[in-house]
C-alpha positions as CSV (number, residue, x, y, z in Angstrom):
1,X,-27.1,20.2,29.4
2,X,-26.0,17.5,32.0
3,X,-22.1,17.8,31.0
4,X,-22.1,13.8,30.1
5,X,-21.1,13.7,26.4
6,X,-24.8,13.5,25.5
7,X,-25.2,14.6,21.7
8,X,-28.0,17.0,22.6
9,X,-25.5,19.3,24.2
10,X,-23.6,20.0,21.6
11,X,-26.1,19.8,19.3
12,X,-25.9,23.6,17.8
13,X,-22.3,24.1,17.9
14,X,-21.6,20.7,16.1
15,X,-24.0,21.7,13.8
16,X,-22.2,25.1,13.3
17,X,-18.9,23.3,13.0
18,X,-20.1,20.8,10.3
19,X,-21.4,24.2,8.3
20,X,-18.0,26.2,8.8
21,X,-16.2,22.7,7.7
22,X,-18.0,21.9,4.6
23,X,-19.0,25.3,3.3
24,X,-15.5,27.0,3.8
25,X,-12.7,24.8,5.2
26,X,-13.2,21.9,2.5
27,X,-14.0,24.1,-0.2
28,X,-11.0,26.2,-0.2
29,X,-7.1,25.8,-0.3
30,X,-5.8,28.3,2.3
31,X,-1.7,28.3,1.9
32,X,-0.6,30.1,5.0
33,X,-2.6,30.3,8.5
34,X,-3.0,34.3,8.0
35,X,-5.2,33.2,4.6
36,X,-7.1,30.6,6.8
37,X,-7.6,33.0,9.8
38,X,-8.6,35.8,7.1
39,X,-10.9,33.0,5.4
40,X,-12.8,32.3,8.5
41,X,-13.3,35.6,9.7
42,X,-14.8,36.3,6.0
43,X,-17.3,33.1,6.3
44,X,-17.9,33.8,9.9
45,X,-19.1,37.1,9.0
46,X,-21.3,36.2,5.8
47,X,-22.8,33.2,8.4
48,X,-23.9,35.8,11.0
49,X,-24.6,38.7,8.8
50,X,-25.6,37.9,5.5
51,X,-26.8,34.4,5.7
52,X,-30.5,33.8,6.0
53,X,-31.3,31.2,8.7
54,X,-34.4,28.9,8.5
55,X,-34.4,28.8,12.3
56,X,-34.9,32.8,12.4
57,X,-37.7,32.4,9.7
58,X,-35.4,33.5,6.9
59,X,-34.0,36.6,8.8
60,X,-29.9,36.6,9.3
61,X,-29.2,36.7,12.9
62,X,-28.3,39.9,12.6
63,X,-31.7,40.9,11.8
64,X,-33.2,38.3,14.0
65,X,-30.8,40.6,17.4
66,X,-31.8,43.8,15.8
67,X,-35.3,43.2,16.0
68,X,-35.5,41.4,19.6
69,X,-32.9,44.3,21.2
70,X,-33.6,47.4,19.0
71,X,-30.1,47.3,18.6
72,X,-28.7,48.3,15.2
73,X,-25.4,47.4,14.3
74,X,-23.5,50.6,12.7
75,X,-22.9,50.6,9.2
């Protein structure tokens, strides 16, 4: 990450922008900025949570921290 616009780093975040865009954003009409801030914390969730990964070999990335730290989120 040499800091000079080079596609490579921004690679994942891009990536995660183009998912958050076309799987929530465009898909859904949000009428005030409370629905859209309430919408994004909703996908942002599922995308973290509930969302298998094939990166992670299928595993959310919940699953994928749990099982490096031994850390387990609270129900």
């Amino acid at each position: 990450m040499d800091g000079k616009g080079r596609w490579m780093d921004n690679v994942f975040i891009e990536r995660l922008w183009r998912s958050l865009k076309y799987k929530c954003i465009y898909l859904r009409a949000f009428e005030t900025g409370s629905d859209l801030r309430a919408g994004l914390r909703e996908w942002i969730d599922y995308y973290n949570a509930h969302r298998p990964h094939s990166d992670l070999g299928g595993k959310t990335p919940a699953e994928a921290y749990e099982v490096t730290t031994g850390y387990q989120a609270a129900a």
